[in-house]
C-alpha positions as CSV (number, residue, x, y, z in Angstrom):
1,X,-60.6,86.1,69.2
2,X,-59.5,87.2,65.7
3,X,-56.3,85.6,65.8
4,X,-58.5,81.7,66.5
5,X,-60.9,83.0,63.6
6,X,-57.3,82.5,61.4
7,X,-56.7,79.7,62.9
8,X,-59.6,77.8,63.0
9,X,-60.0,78.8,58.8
10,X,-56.9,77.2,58.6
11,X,-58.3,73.9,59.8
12,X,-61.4,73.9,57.9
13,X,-59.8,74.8,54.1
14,X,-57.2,71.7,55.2
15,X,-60.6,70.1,56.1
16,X,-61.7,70.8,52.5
17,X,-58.8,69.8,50.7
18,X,-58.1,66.8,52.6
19,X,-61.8,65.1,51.0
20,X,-60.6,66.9,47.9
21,X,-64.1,67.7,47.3
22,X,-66.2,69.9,45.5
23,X,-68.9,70.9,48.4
24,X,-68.6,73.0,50.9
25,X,-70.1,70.6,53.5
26,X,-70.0,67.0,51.8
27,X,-66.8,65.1,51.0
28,X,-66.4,63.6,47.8
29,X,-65.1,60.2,48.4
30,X,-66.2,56.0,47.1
31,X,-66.9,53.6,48.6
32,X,-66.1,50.3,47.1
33,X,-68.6,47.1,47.6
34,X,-68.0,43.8,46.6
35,X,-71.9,42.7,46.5
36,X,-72.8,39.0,46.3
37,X,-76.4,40.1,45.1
38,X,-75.3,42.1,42.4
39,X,-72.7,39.5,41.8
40,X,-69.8,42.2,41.0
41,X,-67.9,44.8,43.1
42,X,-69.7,47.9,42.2
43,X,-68.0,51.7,43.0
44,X,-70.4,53.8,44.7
45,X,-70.4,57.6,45.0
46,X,-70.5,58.8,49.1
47,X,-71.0,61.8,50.3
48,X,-70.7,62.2,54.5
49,X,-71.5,65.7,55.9
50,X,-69.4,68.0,57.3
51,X,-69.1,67.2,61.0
52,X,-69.2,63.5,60.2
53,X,-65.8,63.0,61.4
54,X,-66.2,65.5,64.5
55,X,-69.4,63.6,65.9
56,X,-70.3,61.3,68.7
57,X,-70.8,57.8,69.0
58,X,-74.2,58.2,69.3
59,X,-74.9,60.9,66.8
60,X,-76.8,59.3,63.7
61,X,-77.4,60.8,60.6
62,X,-80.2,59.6,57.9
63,X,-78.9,57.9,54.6
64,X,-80.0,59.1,50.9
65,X,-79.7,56.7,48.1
66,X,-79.6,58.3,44.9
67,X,-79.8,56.3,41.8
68,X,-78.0,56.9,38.2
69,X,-75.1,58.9,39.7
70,X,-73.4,57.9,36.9
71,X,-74.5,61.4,35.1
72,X,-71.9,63.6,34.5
73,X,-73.8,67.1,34.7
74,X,-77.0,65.9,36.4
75,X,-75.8,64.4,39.5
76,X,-73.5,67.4,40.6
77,X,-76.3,69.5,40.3
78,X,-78.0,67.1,42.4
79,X,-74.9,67.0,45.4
80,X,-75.0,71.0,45.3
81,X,-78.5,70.9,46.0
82,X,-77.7,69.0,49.2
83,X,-75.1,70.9,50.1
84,X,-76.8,75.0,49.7
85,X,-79.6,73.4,51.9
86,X,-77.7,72.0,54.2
87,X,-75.5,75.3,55.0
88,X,-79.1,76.9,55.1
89,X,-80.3,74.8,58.1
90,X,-83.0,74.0,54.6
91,X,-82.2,70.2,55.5
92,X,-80.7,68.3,57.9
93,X,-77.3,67.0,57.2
94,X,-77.2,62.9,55.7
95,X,-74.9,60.8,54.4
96,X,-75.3,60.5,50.8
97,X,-75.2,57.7,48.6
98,X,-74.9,57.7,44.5
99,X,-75.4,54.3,42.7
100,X,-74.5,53.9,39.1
101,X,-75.8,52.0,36.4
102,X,-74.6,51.7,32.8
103,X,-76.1,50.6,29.7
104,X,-75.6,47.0,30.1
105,X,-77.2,46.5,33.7
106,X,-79.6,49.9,33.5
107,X,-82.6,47.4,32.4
108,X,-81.4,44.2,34.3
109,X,-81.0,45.8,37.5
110,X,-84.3,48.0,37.3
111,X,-86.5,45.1,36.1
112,X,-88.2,41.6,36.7
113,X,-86.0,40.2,33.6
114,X,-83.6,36.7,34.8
115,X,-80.5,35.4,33.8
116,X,-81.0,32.4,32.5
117,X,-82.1,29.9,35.4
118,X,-81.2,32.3,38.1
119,X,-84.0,32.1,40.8
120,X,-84.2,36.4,41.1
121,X,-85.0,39.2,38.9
122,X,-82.7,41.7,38.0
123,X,-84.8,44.2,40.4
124,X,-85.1,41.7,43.1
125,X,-81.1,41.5,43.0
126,X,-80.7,45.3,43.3
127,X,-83.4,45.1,46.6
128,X,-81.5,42.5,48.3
129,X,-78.1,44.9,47.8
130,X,-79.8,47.3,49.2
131,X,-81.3,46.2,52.1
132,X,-79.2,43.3,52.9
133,X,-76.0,44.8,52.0
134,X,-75.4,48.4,51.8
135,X,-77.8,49.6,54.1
136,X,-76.9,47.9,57.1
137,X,-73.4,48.6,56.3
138,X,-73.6,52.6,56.1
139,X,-76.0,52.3,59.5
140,X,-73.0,49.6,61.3
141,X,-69.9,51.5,59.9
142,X,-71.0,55.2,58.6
143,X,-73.6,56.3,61.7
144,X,-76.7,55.8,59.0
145,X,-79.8,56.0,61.1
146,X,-83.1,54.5,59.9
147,X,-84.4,57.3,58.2
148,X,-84.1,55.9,54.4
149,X,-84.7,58.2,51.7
150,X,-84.5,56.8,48.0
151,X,-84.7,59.4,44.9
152,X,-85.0,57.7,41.6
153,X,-85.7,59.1,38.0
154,X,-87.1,57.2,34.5
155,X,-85.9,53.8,34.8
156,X,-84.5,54.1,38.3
157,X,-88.0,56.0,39.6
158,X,-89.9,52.8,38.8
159,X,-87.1,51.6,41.0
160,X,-88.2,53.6,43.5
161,X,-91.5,53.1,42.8
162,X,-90.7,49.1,43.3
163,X,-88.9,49.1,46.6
164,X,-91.8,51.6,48.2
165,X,-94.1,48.9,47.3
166,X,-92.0,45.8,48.9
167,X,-90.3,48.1,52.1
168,X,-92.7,50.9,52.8
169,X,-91.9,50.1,56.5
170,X,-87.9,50.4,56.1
171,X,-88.2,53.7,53.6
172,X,-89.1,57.0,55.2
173,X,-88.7,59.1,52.1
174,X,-89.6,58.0,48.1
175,X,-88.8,60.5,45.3
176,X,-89.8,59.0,41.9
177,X,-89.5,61.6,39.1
178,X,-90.4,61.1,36.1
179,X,-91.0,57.7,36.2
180,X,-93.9,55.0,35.7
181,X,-95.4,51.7,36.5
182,X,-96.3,48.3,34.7
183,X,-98.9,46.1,34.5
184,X,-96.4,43.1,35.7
185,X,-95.1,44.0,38.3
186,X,-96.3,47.2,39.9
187,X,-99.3,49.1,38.1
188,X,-100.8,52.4,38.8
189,X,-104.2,50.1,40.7
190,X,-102.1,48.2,42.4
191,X,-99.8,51.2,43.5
192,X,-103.0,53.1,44.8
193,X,-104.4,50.4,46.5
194,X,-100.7,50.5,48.4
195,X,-100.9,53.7,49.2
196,X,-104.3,54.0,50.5
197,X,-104.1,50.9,52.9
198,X,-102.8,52.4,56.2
199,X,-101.4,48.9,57.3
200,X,-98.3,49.7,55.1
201,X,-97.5,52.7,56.8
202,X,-96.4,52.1,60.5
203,X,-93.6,54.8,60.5
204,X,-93.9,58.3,58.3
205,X,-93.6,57.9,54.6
206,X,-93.1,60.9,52.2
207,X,-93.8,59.7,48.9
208,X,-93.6,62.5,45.7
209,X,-93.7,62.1,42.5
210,X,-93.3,64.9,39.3
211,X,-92.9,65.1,36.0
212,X,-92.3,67.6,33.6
213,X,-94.7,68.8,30.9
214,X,-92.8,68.8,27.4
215,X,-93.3,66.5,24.9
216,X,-90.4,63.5,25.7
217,X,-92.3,63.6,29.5
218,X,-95.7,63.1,27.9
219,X,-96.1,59.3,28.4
220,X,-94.6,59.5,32.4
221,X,-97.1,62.8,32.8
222,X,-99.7,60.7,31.7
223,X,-99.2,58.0,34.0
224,X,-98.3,60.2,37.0
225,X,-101.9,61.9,36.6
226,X,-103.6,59.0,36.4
227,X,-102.1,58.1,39.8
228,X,-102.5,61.3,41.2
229,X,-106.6,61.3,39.5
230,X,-107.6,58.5,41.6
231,X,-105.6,60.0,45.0
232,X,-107.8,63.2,44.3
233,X,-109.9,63.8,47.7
234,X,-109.2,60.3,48.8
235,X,-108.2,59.7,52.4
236,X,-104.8,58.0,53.8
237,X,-103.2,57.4,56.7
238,X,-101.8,60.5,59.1
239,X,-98.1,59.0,58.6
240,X,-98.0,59.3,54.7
241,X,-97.8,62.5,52.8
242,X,-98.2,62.2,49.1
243,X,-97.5,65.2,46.6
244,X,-97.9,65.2,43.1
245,X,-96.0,68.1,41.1
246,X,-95.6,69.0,37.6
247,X,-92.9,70.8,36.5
248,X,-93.9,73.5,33.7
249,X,-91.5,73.5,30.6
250,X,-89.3,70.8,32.4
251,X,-87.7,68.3,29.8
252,X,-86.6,64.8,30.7
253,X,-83.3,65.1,32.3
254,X,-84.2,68.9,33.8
255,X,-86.9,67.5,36.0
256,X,-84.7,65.1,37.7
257,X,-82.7,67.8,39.3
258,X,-84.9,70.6,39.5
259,X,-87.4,68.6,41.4
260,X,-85.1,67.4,44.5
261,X,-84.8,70.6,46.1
262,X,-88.5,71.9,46.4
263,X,-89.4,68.1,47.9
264,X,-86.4,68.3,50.3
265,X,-87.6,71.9,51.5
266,X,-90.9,70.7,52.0
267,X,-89.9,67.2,53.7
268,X,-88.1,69.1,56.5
269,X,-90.3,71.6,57.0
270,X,-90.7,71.6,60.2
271,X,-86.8,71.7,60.9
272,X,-85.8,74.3,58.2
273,X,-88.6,76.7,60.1
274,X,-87.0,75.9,63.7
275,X,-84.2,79.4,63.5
276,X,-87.0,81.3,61.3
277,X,-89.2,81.1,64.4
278,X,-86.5,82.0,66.6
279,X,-85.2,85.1,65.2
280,X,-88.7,86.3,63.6
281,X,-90.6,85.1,66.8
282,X,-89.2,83.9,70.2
283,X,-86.1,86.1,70.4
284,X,-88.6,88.8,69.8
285,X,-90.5,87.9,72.1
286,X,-88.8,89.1,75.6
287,X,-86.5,87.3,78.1
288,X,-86.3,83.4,77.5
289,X,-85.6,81.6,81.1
290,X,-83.5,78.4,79.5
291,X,-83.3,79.1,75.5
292,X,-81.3,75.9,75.3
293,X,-83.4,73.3,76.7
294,X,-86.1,75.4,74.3
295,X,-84.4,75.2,71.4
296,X,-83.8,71.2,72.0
297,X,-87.5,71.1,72.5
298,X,-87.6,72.3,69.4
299,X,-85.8,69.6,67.8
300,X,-87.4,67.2,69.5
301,X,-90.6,68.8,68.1
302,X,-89.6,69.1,64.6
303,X,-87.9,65.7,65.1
304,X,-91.1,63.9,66.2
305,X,-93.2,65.5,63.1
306,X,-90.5,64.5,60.6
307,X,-89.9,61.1,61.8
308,X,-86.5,60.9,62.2
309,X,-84.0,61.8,65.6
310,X,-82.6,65.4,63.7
311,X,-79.7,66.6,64.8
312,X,-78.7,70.3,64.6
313,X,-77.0,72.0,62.4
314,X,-73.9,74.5,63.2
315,X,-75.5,77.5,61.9
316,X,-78.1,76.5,64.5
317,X,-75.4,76.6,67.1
318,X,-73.5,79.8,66.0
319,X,-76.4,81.3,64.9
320,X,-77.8,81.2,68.7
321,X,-74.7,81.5,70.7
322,X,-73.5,84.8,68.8
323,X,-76.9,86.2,69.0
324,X,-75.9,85.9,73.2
325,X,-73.0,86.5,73.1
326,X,-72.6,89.7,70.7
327,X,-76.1,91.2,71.0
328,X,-77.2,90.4,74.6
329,X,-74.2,90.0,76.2
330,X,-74.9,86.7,78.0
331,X,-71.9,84.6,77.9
332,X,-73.5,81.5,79.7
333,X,-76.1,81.3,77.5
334,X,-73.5,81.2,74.5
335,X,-71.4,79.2,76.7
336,X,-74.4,77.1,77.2
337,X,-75.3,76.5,73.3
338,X,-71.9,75.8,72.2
339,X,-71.8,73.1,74.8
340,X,-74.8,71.8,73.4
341,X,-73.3,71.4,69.9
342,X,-70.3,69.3,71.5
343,X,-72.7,66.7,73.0
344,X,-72.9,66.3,68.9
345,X,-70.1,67.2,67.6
346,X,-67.3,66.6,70.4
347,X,-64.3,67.1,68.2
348,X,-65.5,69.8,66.0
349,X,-62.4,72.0,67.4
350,X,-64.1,75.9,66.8
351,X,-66.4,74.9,69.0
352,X,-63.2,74.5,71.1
353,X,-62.3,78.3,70.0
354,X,-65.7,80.1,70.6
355,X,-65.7,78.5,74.5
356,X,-61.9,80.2,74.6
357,X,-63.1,83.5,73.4
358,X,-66.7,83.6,75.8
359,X,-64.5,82.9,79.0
360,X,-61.6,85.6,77.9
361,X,-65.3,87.9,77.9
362,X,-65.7,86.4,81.1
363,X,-62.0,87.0,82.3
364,X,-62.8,83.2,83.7
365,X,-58.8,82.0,83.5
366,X,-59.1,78.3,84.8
367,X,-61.3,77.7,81.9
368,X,-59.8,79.3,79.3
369,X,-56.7,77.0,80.5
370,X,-58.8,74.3,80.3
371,X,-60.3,74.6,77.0
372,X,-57.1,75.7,75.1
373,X,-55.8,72.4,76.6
374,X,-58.9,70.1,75.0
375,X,-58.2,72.0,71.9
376,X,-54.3,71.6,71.8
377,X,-55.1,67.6,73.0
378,X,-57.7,67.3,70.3
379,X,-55.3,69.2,67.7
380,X,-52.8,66.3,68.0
381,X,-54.7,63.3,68.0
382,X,-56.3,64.6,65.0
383,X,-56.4,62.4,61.4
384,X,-58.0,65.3,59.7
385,X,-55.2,67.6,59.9
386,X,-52.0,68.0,58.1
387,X,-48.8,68.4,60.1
388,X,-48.2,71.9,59.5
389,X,-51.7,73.1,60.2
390,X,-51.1,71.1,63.8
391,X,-47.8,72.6,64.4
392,X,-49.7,76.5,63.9
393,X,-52.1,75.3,66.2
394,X,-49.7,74.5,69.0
395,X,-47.4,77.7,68.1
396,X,-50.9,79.5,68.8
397,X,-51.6,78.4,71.9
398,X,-47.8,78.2,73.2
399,X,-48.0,82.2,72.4
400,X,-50.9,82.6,74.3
């Protein structure tokens, strides 16, 4: 088992330095548009999770569009965010999006301003890319699902501000911080009166805003409480969630980041509390007849509350089967949870290496045949491997 654990760290650091990225779980790579909205070929910052490459046809993943990735220092902050709650089952995994904007199109592309006799707004231009053009593109070529989450801040939170007004029933997820409204085209009364009419909520809708409390926040602060005044006691529909935060001492740029991972925790609530339960509760508990099919109840659960298909995440899977396998003893059951992570992840090839090392427990021969065949099939077909990490692979198994 030890000697697979080598292996199998050999193929995820190649893993790693094949993205040549800077996360843990999220590559690093672009992803290069040529938009006839935006009426340029813009460079975009994506971010696909971990077993992205591993999963199945049907696996989905929901898509986050973040806004001004252009910052140097904020928006890495921002990625490694993702990342830490991702690895602790804090979020579910998503593909990850970063736009940039520059000084020349940061107030074209974020407001109702025209070029000359053109027949839409700067803002209206950035809409239709999105919807028309890169979303349907991650969900047709990247396994986006529908769950759209949009996180905006300043000039690009009145963005996000903008497109919750015009698509509340295509956006899941709105984080505006530290932003504000106009009178021309989307004012606070007019942003209320959105909010409070259930009609514009058929699916879930999570939409916070924050700002911070120093002086250069003062004017969005303002703004934000006058929003969140005339929300105070008032009722809304059961699939919107608003939460208004302020963010003590937080300057300008501070609150953009420092925000995003308190509203992610709270978002998926119900799926970062799914293993809490388990090992505090159920596990506790006494003998569980089919801990699988409990655990994708579970999900389903969690999945049904957030409003979005989740899938899990592989500290779900390990974190179960080991518990089995290491402290009860019960191979199938590992056997059984790994198995369930491949009906996700199908090529993630440790998976491949845990079912080897539960049937060697199980002195079960014919599978441990079988499995170190998937995994030497899998091992060669692979485009996520280098050619020496492949050939330890096979010198592994040919030993053994």
């Amino acid at each position: 088992m030890g000697s697979f654990k080598f292996i199998i760290a050999i193929i995820l650091l190649f893993s790693s330095s094949s993205y040549g990225q800077p996360y843990s779980l999220y590559s690093n790579d672009s992803l290069v548009l040529s938009s006839e909205y935006l009426r340029e070929t813009i460079r975009l910052n994506l971010h696909l999770p971990e077993t992205h490459p591993f999963s199945a046809s049907n696996t989905k993943y929901p898509i986050t569009i973040i806004f001004d990735s252009q910052h140097e220092r904020t928006y890495p902050h921002i990625i490694n965010s993702f990342d830490l709650l991702t690895s602790e089952t804090q979020i579910p995994e998503t593909i990850i999006i970063g736009i940039p904007f520059n000084i020349q199109n940061r107030f074209y592309f974020t407001s109702t301003q025209k070029s000359g006799s053109d027949s839409l707004s700067g803002i209206e231009r950035m809409h239709q890319f999105l919807f028309s053009e890169l979303i349907p593109q991650l969900q047709y070529e990247y396994k986006g699902n529908d769950f759209i989450s949009l996180i905006g801040h300043s000039r690009t939170a009145f963005l996000v501000n903008y497109l919750a007004y015009h698509r509340s029933n295509e956006i899941n997820l709105a984080i505006s911080l530290s932003g504000f409204f106009t009178e021309h085209s989307v004012s606070i009364n007019s942003f209320y009166s959105f909010l409070t009419d259930p009609d514009n909520f058929p699916n879930k809708f999570y939409y916070f805003y924050t700002a911070g409390t120093t002086l250069e926040e003062s004017s969005y602060l303002s703004q934000y409480r006058k929003l969140d005044s005339l929300l105070a006691n008032k009722t809304v529909s059961e699939n919107i969630k608003i939460t208004f935060e302020e963010s003590r001492n937080a300057n300008h740029m501070s609150n953009y980041w420092i925000s995003i991972p308190r509203i992610l925790i709270n978002v998926f609530s119900e799926y970062n509390s799914i293993l809490d339960k388990w090992f505090h509760d159920k596990l506790k508990s006494g003998n569980i007849e089919n801990p699988v099919d409990l655990f994708q109840s579970d999900l389903e659960k969690a999945s049904s509350k957030t409003g979005v298909k989740l899938n899990p995440n592989l500290t779900h899977i390990y974190s179960l089967s080991s518990y089995f396998a290491y402290q009860k003893e019960d191979f199938e059951t590992a056997i059984k949870c790994i198995e369930f992570g491949l009906s996700y992840f199908p090529d993630y090839l440790d998976f491949y290496v845990e079912l080897i090392g539960f049937y060697k427990a199980l002195y079960d021969n014919e599978k441990i045949d079988y499995y170190k065949k998937i995994l030497r099939d899998k091992a060669i077909v692979s485009t996520h491997l280098s050619e020496e990490s492949k050939k330890e692979i096979l010198e592994y198994l040919d030993k053994n």
